[in-house]
C-alpha positions in Angstrom: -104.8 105.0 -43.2 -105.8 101.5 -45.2 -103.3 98.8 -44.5 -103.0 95.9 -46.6 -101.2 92.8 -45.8 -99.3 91.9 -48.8 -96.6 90.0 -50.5 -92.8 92.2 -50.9 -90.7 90.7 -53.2 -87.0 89.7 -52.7 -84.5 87.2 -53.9 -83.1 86.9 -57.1 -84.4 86.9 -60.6 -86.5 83.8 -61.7 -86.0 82.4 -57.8 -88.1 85.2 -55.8 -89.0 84.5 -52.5 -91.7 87.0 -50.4 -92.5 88.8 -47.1 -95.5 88.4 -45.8 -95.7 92.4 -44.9 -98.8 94.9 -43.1 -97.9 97.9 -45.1 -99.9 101.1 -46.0 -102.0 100.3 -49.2 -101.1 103.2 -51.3 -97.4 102.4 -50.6 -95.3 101.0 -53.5 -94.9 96.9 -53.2 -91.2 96.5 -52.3 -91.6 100.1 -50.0 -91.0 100.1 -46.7 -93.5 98.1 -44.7 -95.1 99.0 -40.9 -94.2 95.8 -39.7 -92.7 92.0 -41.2 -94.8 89.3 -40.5 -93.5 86.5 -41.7 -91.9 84.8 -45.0 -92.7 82.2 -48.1 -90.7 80.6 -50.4 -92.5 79.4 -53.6 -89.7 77.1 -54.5 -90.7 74.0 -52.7 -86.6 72.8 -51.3 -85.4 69.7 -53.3 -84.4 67.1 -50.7 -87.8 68.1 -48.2 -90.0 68.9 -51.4 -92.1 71.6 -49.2 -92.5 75.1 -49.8 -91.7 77.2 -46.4 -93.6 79.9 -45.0 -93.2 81.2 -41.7 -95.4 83.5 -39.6 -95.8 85.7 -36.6 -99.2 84.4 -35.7 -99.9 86.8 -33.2 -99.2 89.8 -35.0 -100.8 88.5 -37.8 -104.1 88.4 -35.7 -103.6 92.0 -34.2 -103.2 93.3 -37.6 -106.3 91.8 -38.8 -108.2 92.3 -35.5 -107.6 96.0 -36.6 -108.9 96.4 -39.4 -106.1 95.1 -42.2 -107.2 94.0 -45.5 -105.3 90.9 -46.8 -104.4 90.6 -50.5 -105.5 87.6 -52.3 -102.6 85.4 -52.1 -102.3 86.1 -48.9 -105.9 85.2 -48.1 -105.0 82.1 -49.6 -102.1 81.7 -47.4 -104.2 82.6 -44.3 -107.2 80.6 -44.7 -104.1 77.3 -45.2 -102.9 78.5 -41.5 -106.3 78.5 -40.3 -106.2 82.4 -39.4 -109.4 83.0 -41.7 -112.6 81.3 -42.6 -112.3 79.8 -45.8 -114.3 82.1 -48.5 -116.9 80.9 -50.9 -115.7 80.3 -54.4 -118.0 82.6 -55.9 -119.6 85.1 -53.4 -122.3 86.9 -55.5 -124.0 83.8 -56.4 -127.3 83.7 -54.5 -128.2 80.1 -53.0 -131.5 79.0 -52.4 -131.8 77.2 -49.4 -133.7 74.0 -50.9 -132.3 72.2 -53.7 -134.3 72.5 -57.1 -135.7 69.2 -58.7 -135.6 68.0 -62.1 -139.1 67.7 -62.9 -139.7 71.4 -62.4 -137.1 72.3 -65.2 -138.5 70.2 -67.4 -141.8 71.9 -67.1 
């Protein structure tokens, strides 16, 4: 079974706010999930001007200790909390190791 952790959406329309859930990937997005992991709120609160998210840190590792696939928003999310290594803007872009100079374009 492929688990995904993934955004569920909830609130109201035009003010949503999400679970951060570990749910099975072929599972519909507001299904039932294996396990809630946390929260985020998009709308960042007037008087503090922060967006909240909470989450269980610990059972966000174990999930992806074993094997879970996190969407991309959530990626996002986890590389902010420190939970993943930040991934390269554009990963099939091959790097040489030495930069090139101008004079051997303009050859």
């Amino acid at each position: 079974m492929a688990v995904r952790i993934r955004f569920a959406r909830h609130g109201l329309r035009n003010r949503p706010m999400f679970h951060i859930v570990a749910m099975n990937a072929r599972s519909k997005r507001d299904g039932k999930p294996l396990e809630k992991l946390g929260t985020y709120n998009p709308h960042p609160n007037m008087e503090e001007k922060a967006k909240h998210i909470t989450l269980d840190f610990a059972r966000t590792k174990y999930w992806l200790g074993v094997g879970a696939q996190p969407s991309d928003g959530v990626r996002f999310l986890l590389e902010r909390a420190g939970l993943l290594p930040p991934q390269p803007l554009y990963p099939n872009v091959k790097r040489s190791a030495e930069p090139v100079s101008r004079e051997a374009h303009s050859k």
